[in-house]
N, C-alpha and C positions, 0 to 999 in steps of 0.2 A: 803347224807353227813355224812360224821364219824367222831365223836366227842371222844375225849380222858378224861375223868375226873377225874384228881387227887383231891379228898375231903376228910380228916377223921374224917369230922363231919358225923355219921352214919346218921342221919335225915334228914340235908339238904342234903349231899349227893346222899340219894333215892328220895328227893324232885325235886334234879333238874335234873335228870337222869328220873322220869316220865315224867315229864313236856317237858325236850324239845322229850322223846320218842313221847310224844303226837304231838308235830309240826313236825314229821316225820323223824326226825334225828336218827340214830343209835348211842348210846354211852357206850362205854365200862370206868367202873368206878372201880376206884383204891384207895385205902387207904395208900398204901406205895410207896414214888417215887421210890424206884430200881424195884418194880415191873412194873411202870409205863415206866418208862425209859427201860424195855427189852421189854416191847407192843409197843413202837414206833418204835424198830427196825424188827420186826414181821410183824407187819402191818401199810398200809397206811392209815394216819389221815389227813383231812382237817384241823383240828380246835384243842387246847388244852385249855382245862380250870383248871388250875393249881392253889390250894392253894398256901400258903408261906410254912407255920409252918407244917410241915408234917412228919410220921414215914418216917425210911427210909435213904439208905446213902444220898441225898439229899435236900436241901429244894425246894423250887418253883422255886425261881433265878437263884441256882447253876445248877438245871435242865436244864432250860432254857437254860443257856451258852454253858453248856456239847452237848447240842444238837445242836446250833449253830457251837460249835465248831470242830463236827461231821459232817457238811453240812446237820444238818437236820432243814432247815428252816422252821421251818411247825408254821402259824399264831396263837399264842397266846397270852390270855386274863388273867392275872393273876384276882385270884376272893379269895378278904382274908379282914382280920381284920384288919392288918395293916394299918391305914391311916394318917401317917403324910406324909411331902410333901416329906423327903427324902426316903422312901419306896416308896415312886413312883417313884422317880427318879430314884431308882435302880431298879426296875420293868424294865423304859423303856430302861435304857442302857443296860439291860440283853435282851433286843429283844421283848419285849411285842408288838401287837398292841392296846392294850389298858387294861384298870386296876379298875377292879369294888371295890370298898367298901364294907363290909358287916355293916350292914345288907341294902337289897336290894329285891327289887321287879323282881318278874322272868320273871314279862314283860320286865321288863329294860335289863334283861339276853337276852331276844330272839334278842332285838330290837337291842343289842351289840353284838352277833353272827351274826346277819345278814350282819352286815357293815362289820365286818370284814371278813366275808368269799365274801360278796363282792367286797369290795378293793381289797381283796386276796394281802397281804402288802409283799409277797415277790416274789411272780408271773408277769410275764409278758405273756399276752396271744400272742404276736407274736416279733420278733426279733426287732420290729418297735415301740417304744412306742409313741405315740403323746400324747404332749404338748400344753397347750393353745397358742392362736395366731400361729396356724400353725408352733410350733416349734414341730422336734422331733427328738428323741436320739434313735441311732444305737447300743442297748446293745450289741450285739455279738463284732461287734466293737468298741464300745465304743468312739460314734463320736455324738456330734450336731449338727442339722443341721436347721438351721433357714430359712426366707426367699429366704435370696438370697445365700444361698450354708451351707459349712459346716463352723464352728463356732470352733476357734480355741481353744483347753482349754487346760492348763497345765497337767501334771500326777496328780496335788495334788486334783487340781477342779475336775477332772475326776473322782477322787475316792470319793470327796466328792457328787457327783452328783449320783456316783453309790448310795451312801451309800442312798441319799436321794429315788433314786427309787424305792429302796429293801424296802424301809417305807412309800413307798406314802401315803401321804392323812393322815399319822400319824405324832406324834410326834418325833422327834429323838433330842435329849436330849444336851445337853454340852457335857455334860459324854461321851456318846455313840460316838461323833466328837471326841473328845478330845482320849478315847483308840481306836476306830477301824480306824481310821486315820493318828494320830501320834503317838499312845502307849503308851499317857499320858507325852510326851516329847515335848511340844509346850506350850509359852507362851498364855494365853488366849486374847490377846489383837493381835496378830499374827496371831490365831486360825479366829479370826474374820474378820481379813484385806484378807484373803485367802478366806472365805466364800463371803465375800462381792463383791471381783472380780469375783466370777461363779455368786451372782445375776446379775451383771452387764450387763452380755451376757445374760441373759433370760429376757422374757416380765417381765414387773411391776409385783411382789406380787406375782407369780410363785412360789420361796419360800418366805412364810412369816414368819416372825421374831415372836414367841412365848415368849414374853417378861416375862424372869427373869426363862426361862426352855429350851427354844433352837429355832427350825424351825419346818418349815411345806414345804413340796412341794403339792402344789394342781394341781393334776390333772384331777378333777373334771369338 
């Protein structure tokens, strides 16, 4: 597995660049994101571990999006100092799978690479994804299909469902509904009566409501 490391703290940066070399990972480590940002387009990475605050035309976030906005979805874990609750939140509407704190144990770093290269938060291993209770969605076509046949869904539920598979098993944020869905041009009490009719058609708790940050789809 090939890891990407944007850090320009010199210490921890070679701290965690041995550390996961020793759990057998390759990772190439960066100090300035434009230099990081032309390695992503060089070579293929499973996993990025991206500061915020960094040299560089970039920070963490804007990285992030640039490269979403590139089609390059590749599972990232921002890993910074920043910890109030709204640097998370823009963490996960920039595309994060998940957003460590510093300072932090680099067990806690392996045991957070692992999940997330597990989920693999924007992969689908086959055209088929199954859903708990034997429901499953048709990515290519973009169709559910429940018990007894296929499960009718609007354009908006559909993209919202998309959005939720491309994060499985993560968090996807208000934010992150609110622009990559309506553009930021939806009431949030609308935003919600439109979510709530895609849980409708899915088993109980399928997505669960992450109270006062957004949902979750468990596919677990």
């Amino acid at each position: 597995m090939k890891i990407l490391l944007l850090e320009d703290e010199t210490i921890l940066k070679e701290s965690i660049e041995e550390f996961l070399s020793s759990k057998d990972y390759t990772v190439d480590s960066f100090e300035n994101s434009s230099d990081a940002f032309d390695a992503i387009f060089c070579k293929e990475y499973d996993l990025l571990l991206l500061d915020v605050n960094v040299p560089g035309e970039f920070n963490g976030f804007s990285l992030r999006k640039e490269l979403g906005d590139e089609g390059k979805n590749i599972p990232t874990i921002f890993v910074t100092s920043m910890s109030s609750a709204d640097a998370m939140l823009q963490g996960y509407a920039n595309g994060c799978c998940d957003y460590i704190k510093k300072p932090f144990d680099l067990i806690e770093l392996q045991l957070r690479v692992q999940h997330a290269l597990k989920s693999n938060c924007f992969k689908t291993d086959s055209d088929m994804l199954q859903l708990p209770c034997d429901y499953r969605y048709d990515v290519n076509n973009r169709k559910l299909i429940g018990i007894s046949g296929e499960i009718q869904l609007s354009k908006t539920e559909n993209d919202i469902l998309t959005l939720f598979i491309k994060h499985r098993n993560q968090i996807v944020t208000f934010e992150m509904l609110y622009e990559e869905i309506w553009e930021n041009n939806v009431e949030a009490a609308n935003a919600r009566v439109q979510i709530n009719n895609l849980r409708r058609k899915l088993p109980k708790d399928v997505i669960e409501n992450i109270y006062g940050i957004g949902y979750r789809l468990d596919c677990q």
